[in-house]
N, C-alpha and C positions, 0 to 999 in steps of 0.2 A: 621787855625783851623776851619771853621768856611769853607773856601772850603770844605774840608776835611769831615764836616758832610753832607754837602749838596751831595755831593758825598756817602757816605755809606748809608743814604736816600733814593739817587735815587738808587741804587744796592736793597734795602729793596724793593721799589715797582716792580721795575721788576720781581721780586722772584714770588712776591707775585702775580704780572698778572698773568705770567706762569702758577704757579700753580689752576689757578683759572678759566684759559683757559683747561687743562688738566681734572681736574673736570667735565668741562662742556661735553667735548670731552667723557669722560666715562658714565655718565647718558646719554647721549646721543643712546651713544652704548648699553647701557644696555633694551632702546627702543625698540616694537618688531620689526619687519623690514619684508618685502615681499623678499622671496626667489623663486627662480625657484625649480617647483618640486624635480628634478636631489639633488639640493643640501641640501633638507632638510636633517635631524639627523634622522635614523634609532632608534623608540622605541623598547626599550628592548620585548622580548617576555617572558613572563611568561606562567611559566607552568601550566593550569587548575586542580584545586583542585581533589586529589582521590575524588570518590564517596562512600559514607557507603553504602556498601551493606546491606539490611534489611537481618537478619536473625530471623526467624520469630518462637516463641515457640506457639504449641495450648496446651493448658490444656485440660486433660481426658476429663475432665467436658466438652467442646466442642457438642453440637448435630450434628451428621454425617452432616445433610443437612445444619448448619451456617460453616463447614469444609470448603465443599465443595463450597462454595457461597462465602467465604474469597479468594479474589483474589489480591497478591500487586504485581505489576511489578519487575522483578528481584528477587524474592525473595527467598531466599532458607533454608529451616526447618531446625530449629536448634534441637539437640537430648537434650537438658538438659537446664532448666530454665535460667541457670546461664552461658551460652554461648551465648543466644539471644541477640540481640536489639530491638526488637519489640515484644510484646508479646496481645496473644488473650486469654483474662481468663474473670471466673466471677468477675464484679465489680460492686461498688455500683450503682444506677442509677444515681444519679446527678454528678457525678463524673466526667462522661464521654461527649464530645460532641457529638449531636445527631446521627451526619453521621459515627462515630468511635462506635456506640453500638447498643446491639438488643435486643431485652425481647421477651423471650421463654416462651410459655404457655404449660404448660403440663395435662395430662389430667387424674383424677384417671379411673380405667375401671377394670373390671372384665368381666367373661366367660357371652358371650348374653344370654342364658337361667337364667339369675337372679335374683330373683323377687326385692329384694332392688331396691331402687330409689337414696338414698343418705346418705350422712355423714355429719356430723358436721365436722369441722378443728379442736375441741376438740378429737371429737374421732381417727381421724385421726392422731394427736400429741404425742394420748396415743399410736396407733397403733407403730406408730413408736418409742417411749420410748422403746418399749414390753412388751406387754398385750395380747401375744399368736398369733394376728393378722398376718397372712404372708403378704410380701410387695414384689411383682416379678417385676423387672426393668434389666436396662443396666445397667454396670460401667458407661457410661458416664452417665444415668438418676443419678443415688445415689451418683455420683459429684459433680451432680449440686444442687440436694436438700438437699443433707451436710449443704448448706447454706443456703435456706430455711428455715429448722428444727431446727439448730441452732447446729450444731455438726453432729458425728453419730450418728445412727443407735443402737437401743437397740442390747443386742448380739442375734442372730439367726432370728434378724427379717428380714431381706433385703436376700429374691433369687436372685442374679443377674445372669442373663443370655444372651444370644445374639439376639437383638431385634426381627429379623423373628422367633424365636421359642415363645413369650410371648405368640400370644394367643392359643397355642395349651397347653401352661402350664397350664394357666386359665382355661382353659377347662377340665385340667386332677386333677386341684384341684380347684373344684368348689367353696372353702370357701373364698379362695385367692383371695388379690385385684390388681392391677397392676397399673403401672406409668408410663405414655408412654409419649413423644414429639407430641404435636398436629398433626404434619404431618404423626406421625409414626400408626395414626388411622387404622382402617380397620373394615369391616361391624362383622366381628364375635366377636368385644368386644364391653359391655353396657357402657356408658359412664357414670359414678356415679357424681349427684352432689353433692359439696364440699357446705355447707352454702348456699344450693339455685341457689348457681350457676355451668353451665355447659356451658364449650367451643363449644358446637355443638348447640347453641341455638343464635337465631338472637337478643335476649335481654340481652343477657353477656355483663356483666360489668367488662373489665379487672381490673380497680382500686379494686375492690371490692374482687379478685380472689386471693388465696393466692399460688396456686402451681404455681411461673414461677419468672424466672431467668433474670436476665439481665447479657448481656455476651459483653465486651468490647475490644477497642485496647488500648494498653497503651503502649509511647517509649521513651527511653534515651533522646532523643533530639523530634524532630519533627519528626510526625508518617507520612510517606509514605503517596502518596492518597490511600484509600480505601473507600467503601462505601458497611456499611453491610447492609444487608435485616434490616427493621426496627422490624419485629417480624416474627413468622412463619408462624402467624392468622391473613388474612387481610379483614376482612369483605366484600370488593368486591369482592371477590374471592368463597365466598359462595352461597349456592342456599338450600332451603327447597323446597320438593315436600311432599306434604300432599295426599295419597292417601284413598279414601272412600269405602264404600262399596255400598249396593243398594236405590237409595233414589225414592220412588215411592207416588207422593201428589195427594194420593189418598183416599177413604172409611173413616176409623176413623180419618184418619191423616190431610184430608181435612178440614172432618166439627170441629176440634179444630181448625186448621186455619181458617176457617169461625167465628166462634165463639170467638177466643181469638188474631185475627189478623195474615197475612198473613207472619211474620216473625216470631209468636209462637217455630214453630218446632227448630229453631238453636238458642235460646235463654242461653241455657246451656253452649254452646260450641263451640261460636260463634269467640269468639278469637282463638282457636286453628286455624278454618280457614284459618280466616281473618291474623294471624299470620304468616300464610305459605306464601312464594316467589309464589310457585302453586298449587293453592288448585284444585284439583280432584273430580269431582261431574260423579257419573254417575246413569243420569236421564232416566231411565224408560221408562217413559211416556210422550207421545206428548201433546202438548196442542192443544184445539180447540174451536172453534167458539162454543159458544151454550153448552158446556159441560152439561149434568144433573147437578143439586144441590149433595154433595155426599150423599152417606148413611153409616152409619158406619157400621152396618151387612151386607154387603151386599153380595151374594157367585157368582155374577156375576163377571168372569175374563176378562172382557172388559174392557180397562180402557182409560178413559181421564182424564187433569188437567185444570182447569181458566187457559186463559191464566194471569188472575193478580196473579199468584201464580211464574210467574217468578221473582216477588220481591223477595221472599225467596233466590236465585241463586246471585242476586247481594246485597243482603243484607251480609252475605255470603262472599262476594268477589271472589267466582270464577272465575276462571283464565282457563278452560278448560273441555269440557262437552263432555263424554263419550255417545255412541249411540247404544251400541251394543243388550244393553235390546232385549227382545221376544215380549214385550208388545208395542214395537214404532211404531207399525202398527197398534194396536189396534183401530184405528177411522178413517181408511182409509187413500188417499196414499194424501186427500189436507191438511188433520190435521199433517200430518208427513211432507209435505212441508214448511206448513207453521211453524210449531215447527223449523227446519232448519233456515228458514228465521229470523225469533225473537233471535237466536243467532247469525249470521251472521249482524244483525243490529244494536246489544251488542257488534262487534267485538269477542265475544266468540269465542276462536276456537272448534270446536269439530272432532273427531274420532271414529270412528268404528260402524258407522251409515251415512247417506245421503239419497240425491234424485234420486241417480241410484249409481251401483254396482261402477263405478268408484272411485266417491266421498265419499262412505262405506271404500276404502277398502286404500284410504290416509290416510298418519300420521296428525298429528296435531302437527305444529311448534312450540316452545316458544325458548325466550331466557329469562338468566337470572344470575348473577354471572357470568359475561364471557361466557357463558356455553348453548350450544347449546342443547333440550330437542327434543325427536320426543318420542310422543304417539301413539301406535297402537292398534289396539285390533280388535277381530271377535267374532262370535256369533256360534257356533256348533252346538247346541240345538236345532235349530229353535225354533218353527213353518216353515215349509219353507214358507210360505203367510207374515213371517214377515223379509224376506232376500230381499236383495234389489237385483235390477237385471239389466243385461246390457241394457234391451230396454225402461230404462227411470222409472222403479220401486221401489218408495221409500225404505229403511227399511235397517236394521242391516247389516252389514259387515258377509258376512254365511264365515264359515269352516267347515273341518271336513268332513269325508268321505262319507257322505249324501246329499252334497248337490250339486247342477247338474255341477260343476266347479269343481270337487275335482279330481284332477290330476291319473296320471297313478299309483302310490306307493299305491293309496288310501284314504294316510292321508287325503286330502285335506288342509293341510297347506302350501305347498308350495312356494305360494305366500305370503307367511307373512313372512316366513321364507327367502325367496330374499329378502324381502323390509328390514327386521330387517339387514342382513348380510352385504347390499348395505348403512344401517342408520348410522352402523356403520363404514363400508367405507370411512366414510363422517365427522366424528369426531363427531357425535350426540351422547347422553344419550339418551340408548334404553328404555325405559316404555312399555311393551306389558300387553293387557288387555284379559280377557275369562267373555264373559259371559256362562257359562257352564252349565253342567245338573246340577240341585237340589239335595243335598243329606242333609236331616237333623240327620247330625252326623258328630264329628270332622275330622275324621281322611278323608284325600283324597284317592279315590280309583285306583286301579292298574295302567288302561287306561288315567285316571287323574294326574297320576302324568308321563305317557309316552308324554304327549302333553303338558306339561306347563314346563316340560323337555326342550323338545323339541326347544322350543322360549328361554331359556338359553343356550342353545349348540349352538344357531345362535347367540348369540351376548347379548338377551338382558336383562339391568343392574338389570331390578328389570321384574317380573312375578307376577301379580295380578288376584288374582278370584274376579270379579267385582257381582257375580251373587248369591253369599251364603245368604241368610237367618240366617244359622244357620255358626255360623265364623268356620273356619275350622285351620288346622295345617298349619307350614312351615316349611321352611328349607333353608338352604343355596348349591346354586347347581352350581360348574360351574363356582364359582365365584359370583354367582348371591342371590338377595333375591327371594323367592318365595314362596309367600303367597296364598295358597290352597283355601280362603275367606275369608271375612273381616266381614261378616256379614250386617244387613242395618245400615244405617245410619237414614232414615228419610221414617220409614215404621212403620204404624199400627200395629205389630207383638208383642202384650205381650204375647202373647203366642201360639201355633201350634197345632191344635188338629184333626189327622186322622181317623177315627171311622174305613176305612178301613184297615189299620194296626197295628192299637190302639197307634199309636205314641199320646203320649201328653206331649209336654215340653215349660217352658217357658224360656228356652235357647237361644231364639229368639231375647230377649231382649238383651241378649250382643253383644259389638261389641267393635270392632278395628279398631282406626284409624291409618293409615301407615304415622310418619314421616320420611319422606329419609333425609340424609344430603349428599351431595356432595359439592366438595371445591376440586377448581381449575383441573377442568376437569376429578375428580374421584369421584366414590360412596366412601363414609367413615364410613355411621354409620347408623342407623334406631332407632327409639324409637316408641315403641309401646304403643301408646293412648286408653285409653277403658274407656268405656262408658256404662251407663246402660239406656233402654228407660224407659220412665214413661210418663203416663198419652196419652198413644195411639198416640203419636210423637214428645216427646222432650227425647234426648236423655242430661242425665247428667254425668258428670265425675264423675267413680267408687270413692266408700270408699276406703280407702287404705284396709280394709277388703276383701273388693269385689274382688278389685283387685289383691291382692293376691293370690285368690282363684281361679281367672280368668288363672290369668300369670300361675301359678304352674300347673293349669290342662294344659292348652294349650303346656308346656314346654315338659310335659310327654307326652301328644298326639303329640307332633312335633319327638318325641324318644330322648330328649335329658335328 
């Protein structure tokens, strides 16, 4: 017995090797191991996921130019909300992430001949309640300010129509206000502000502005890349041109500068300026060495300035000094040199004046919002002793069929007319300036409106009478503004009195200042500044009386 265990014992551990050997042998195996390429195992291939195609809905509410600007790779337009995967509608602001959304500023506007200035967001909320007010827009504007307003539209308040016709409707119902997409601007509508503020003004405060939209992506899943315009208003993209009428620091105008200091005369009105991107001076008068002391009666037309009276110019901020004046010869050809010189050592640029007929008859460059500016301007008028000339002689930029350059047709514009044609050739914003003949009365005469014509049929954006006294009409020609006179800006003139014609009016005293706007390489708008002189050279901002009175005469002498 007792063999017998010892034997079924040993039978137990052998078992038990075996199996303990065979263990080892599989962990073993189960080790990674080096193979020869040839006989690795072939990974499965899977097949790469469909892709969602984006189908993309835009809402009405949509403005044409965020349509257009909305680009997703592959993406193809779905006809009906509820078919998309991706969709482009109005959404709240915070809502959205930055590069997935865009705030639309819109802008209210009425027919340019309007004398209003603005609304309250009260009046405008009633307008649209209805309170008789008509309201002329696109389907897609009254989409989008659905949400604005907070619902619809009173019943028969909202004309909607197709944006290229808005401002001829305006025009054809003068009482009517309109609501347009900032970009969808153009010079023949007023831009009305809302609570103080307006979109065409470099001190707009969007936060503050209550017409405008935020318009977003929103998707099922994860939205495609895109990346919209973050608005349609981007302030670098903007430029103000401030243009003047005749500023002459001379007689009465002087000795108050003598007397109440040499920055007196812009004291009123010294921000509109200084406000502008490029403010517009067009000086007159040369300064000189020795000038008399001024007189303020005095009926002597010879005129000099102190030279310390060019503080006024950079008090100011001038940005660009017009030369075409009659009077820049007045104290001979070293006083009109050295005038040149004293802005050239300002960096000032100036035009339509120099030290010979060459240098007269250049633009004057700026930049500004992107935006390339060229200024020109001539003188028709003479005196010819105050045209500058090819052999080295100071004085105005001559035109016009009098003066010993005036081409074979006659005009003698010819050469303004290449240069403006070649300006815009060149992608410039045209400015042409006239200093022209004198007429104290609004309306522009026949001849006068064939030659200021003329400089809009060649190109250029805006047409200015640098030379009026007495401010004159406008009109829109061509595409173009063009304003007949502006009146002075920083002249002695309370009033004009002819004993030979028995003209006497104190008409003199008014004036217009030209603000342009232009944004992203176009003219979009003008707002017209006026001003009343007081105290024999400081011009101040009209009463809203005054101005009224001003606007609605000028509206009716423009024939609108």
């Amino acid at each position: 017995m007792v063999k017998k265990s010892v034997f079924t014992l040993s039978v137990l551990l052998s078992i038990l090797s075996f199996l303990l050997s065979a263990c080892g042998d599989a962990v073993a195996a189960s080790q990674p191991t080096s193979l020869p390429a040839a006989a690795a195992a072939p990974l499965p291939t899977l097949a790469p996921p469909t892709p969602i195609v984006p189908e993309l809905w835009v809402s009405p509410a949509i403005p044409e130019k965020l349509r257009v600007a909305t680009r997703i790779d592959g993406a193809i337009i779905a006809d009906t909300r509820e078919s998309a995967n991706v969709w482009l509608d109005i959404t709240p602001k915070s809502s959205t992430p930055e590069n997935q959304k865009s705030t639309w500023i819109y802008a209210l506007v009425a027919a340019f001949p309007t004398v209003r200035d603005g609304v309250s967001l009260g009046e405008l909320k009633a307008a649209w309640s209805g309170n008789g007010q008509v309201l002329v827009m696109s389907e897609a504007t009254y989409g989008a300010l659905k949400t604005v307003f907070g619902g619809e539209a009173g019943s028969g308040v909202v004309m909607t129509i197709p944006a290229e016709g808005l401002a001829d409707t305006l025009w054809g119902n003068r009482s009517a206000w309109g609501i347009v997409p900032f970009e969808e601007l153009n010079p023949k509508l007023k831009v009305l502000e809302v609570d103080g503020q307006s979109p065409i003004r470099k001190e707009f405060e969007a936060e503050k502005y209550p017409l405008q939209a935020t318009f977003g992506l929103s998707c099922n899943e994860s939205c495609p890349p895109v990346s919209l315009p973050a608005s349609n208003r981007d302030p670098q993209k903007m430029a103000t041109v401030l243009m003047t009428g005749v500023t002459a620091l001379v007689r009465a105008t002087a000795v108050k500068m003598e007397q109440n200091g040499v920055t007196y005369p812009a004291e009123g009105i010294r921000e509109w300026l200084t406000g502008a991107d490029i403010a517009h001076i067009s000086n007159e008068i040369p300064f000189a060495e020795g000038c008399p002391f001024p007189k303020a009666g005095s009926k002597r037309l010879v005129f000099c300035s102190d030279p310390k009276y060019i503080e006024l110019l950079d008090y100011v901020g001038a940005d660009v000094i017009e030369l075409t004046g009659n009077h820049f010869e007045d104290w001979g050809k070293e006083a009109t040199r050295m005038t040149v010189e004293m802005y050239r050592q300002r960096g000032l640029p100036y035009f339509g004046g120099g030290v010979d007929l060459a240098d007269a008859q250049k633009p004057a460059i700026l930049e500004s919002g992107g935006m390339k500016f060229a200024f020109i301007g001539c003188n028709p008028a003479g005196p010819d002793w105050a045209w500058a000339r090819a052999d080295g002689y100071p004085g105005a930029a001559p035109c016009g069929k009098d003066w010993p350059g005036a081409g074979k047709k006659g005009t003698g514009y010819e050469w303004m007319v290449a240069e403006i044609q070649k300006l815009k050739s060149e992608g410039y914003i045209v400015i042409a300036t006239f200093q022209y003949f004198e007429y104290y009365s609004a309306d522009p005469r026949p001849w006068q409106q064939v030659d200021f014509r003329m400089m809009a049929e060649a190109g250029a954006d805006i047409v200015s009478g640098s030379q009026a006294h007495y401010a004159q009409a406008m009109e829109f020609y061509n595409g173009s503004f063009v304003h007949y006179g502006l009146g002075n800006l920083f002249f002695d003139q309370m009033g004009y009195d002819n004993p030979s014609s028995g003209l006497r009016t104190t008409n003199t005293r008014r004036e217009f200042l030209d603000r342009h706007v232009f944004y992203d390489g176009k003219y979009i708008s003008t707002e017209l500044l006026t001003a009343m002189l007081y105290d024999y050279a400081q011009p101040r901002p009209m009463t809203p009386e005054e101005r009224e009175a001003f606007l609605q005469e000028y509206f009716e002498a423009s024939g609108w």
